[in-house]
C-alpha positions in Angstrom: -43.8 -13.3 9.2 -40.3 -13.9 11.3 -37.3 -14.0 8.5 -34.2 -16.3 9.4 -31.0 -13.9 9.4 -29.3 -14.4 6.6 -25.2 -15.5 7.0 -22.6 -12.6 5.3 -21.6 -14.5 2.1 -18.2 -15.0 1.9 -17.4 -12.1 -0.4 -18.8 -9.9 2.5 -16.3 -11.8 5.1 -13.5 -11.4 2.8 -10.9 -8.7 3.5 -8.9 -7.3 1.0 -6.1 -9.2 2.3 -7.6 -12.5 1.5 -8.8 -10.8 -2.0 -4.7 -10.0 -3.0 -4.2 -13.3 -2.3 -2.8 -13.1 1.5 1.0 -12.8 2.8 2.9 -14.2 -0.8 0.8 -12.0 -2.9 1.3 -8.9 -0.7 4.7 -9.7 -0.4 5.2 -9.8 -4.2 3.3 -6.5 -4.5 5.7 -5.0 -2.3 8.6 -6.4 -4.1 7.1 -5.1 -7.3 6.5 -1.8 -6.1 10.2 -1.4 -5.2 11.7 -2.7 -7.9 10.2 -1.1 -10.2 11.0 2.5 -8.0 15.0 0.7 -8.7 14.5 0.2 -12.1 12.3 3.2 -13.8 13.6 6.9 -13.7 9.7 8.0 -14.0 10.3 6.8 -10.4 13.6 8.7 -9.5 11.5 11.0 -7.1 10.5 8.8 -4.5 13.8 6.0 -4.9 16.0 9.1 -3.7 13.2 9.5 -0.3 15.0 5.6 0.3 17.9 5.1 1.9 20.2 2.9 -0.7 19.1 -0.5 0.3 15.4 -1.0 0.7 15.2 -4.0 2.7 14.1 -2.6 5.8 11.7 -0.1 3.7 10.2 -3.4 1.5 9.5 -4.9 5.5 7.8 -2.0 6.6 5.6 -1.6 3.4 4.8 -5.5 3.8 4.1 -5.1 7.6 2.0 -2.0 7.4 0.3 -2.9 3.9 -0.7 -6.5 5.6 -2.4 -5.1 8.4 -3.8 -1.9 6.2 -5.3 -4.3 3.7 -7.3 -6.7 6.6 -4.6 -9.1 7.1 -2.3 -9.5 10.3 -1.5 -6.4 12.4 2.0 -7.0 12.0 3.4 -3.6 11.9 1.4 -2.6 14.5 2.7 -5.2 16.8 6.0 -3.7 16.0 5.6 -0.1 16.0 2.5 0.5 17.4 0.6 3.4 15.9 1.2 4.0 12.3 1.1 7.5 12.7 2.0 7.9 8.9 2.1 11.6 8.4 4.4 11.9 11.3 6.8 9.3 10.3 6.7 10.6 6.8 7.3 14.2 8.0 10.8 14.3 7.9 10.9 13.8 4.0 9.8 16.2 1.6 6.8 15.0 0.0 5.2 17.1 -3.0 2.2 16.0 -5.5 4.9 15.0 -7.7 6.4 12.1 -5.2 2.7 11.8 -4.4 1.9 11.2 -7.6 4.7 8.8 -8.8 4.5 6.8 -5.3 0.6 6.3 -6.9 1.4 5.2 -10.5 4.2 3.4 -9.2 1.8 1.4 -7.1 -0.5 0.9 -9.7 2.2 -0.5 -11.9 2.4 -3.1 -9.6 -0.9 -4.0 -8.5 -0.8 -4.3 -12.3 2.3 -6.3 -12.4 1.2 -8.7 -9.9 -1.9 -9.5 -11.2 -4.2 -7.8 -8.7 -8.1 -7.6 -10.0 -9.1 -4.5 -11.9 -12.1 -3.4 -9.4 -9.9 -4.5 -6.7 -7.3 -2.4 -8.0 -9.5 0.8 -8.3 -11.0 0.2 -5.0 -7.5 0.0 -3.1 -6.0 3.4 -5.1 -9.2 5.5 -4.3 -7.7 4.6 -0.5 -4.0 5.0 -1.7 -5.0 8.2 -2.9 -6.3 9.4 0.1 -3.7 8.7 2.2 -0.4 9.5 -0.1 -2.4 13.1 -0.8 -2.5 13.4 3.2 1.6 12.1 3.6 1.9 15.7 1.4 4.1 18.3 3.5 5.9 20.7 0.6 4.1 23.0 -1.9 4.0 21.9 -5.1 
């Protein structure tokens, strides 16, 4: 018996990318996730790893987080190479700015109305990589 291949369904095309809701969603997540590292002193941590305007950090999160997620390589086509614990070398990054950078990311997945399996999905991989940006004791 010769079985027809079956076509991916279109959950199995779709990228997380498309799943957020594509550029305006990420771009509100990012927007989210900054202002509420402005607003919230749980935050405090991580807000003082910024220089005092975030514009240029909210691009790079939305350029990187774009590609990351499935989306256009943006910051790629920009940069290059992520190379994220390199570029994140220079600041001092403990599990306590790992761990705020996390629930303040969750916050806003939250925020912005991203889906609850989505959401766990996405912070197993934020996990893995914000534990890996970690260059201080502590």
């Amino acid at each position: 018996m010769i079985t027809q291949p079956q076509e991916p369904s279109d959950a199995e095309e779709r990228t997380p990318y498309d799943m957020i809701g594509g550029e305006a969603k990420v771009r509100e997540l990012v927007d989210r996730f900054y202002d509420l590292m402005e607003l919230e002193p749980e935050f405090a941590g991580i807000r003082a790893l910024h220089p005092p305007a975030t514009d240029g950090s909210r691009d790079k999160l939305y350029w990187f987080l774009t590609g990351w997620l499935g989306g256009p390589g943006m910051y790629v086509e920009r940069f290059g190479h992520p190379r994220l614990r390199a570029r994140h070398l220079p600041f001092a990054i403990a599990s306590a700015e790992r761990d705020q950078w996390l629930r303040c990311m969750a916050w806003a997945m939250q925020d912005v109305g991203i889906a609850e399996d989505l959401q766990m999905r996405l912070m197993q991989s934020f996990f893995q990589t914000a534990d890996w940006m970690r260059n201080k004791a502590g």
